[in-house]
N, C-alpha and C positions, 0 to 999 in steps of 0.2 A: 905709626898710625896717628893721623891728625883726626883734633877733635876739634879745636877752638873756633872756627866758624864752620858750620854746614850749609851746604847746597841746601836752598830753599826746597829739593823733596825730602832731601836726609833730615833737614830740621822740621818739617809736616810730619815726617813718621816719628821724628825724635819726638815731637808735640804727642803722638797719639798715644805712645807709648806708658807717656806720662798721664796722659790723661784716662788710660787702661789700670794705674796703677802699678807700672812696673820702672823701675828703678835702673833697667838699661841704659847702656849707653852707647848711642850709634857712633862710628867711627869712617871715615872716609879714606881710601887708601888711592896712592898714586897708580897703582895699578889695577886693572879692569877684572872687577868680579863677576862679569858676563854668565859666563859657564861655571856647573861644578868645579872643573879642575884649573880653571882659571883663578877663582877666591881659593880654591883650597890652596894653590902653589902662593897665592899673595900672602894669604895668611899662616904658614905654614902648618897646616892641619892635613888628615886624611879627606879625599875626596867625600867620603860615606861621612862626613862629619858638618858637610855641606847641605842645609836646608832649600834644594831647590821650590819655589813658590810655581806649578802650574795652574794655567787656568784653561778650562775647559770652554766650550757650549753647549748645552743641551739640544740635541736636533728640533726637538716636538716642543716642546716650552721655550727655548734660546733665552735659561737661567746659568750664570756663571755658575762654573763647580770649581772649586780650587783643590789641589792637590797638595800636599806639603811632605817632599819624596826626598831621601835619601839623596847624596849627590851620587854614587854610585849605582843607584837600579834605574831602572829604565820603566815606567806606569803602563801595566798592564790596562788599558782603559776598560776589556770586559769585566773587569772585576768591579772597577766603578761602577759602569753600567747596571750590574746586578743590585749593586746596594740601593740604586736611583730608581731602576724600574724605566729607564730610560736611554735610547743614545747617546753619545758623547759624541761632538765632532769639535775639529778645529777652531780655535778662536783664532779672529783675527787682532792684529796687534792694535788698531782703534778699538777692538769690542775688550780688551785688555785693560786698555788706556779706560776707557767709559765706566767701568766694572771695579777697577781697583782705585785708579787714579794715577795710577803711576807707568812707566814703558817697559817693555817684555827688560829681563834682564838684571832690574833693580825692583819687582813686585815682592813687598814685604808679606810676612804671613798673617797680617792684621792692618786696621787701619782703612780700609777701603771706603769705596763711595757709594756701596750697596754690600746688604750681607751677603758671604758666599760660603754654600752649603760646602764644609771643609773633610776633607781626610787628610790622617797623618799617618805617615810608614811607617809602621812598627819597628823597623830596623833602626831609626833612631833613637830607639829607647835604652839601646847598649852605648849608647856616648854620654859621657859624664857632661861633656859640654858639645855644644854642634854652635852653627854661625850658619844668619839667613841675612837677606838681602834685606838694605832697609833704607830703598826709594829710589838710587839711584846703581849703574852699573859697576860704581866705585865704594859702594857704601853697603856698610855691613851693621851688624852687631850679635854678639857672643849672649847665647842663653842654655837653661839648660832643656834637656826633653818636657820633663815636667811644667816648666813655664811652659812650653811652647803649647801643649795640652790644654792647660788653662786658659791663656791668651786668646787662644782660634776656638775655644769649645768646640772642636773638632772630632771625630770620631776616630780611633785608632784600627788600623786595618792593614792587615799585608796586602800592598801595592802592587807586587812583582808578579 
């Protein structure tokens, strides 16, 4: 795992991180952290250890909602729904782009270019340590649930 120069979005989220007060360290890896079980196999971790970042759009308002799910479940969106009082549809990968700042793929769970109303999967709160994306499709970094809590002031919630 290479750290000593970062890709200009690795080093923007490395920036933000720092500037959130947390003591991370983003790392860039030769291989592609796209998918859950693509970072989990690069990093060698469990897929469910993997912090996938979704981002939604609100049908009725068209407000980013972010998701921050387990690499293994799958987001039940009605359940969001319920919390919001609202639809959820597809984002597309420019209203991603616009919203975080960053491309489907390497969206960190923080750091963004507008706030975005967060949920966090409960199911990561059984991992001592999980790893989320941080800016780009090759770039990660290791935290624990608890940070990630704090970080996103997110709301905790079963996703599935």
């Amino acid at each position: 795992m290479s750290q000593e120069s970062l890709s200009s979005s690795a080093q923007r989220f490395q920036d933000a991180l720092q500037d959130l007060g947390f003591s991370l360290q983003v790392v860039e890896l030769p291989d592609s952290t796209r998918t859950a079980l693509e970072a989990a196999e690069a990093i060698g971790v469990q897929v469910g250890q993997i912090v996938k970042s979704l981002v939604f759009k609100t049908k009725r308002s068209g407000r980013p909602i972010l998701v921050v799910a387990s690499g293994a479940h799958r987001v039940n969106e009605k359940r969001i729904e319920t919390r919001i009082d609202e639809p959820l549809g597809k984002a597309s990968a420019d209203f991603v782009r616009e919203s975080t700042g960053f491309s489907i793929g390497g969206v960190p769970p923080v750091g963004h270019q507008v706030h975005l109303q967060t949920f966090v999967d409960q199911e990561l709160l059984q991992y001592e340590e999980i790893w989320a994306a941080a800016g780009t499709p090759h770039a990660v970094f290791r935290l624990t649930p608890s940070q990630l809590i704090q970080m996103t002031q997110g709301e905790v919630i079963s996703v599935q």
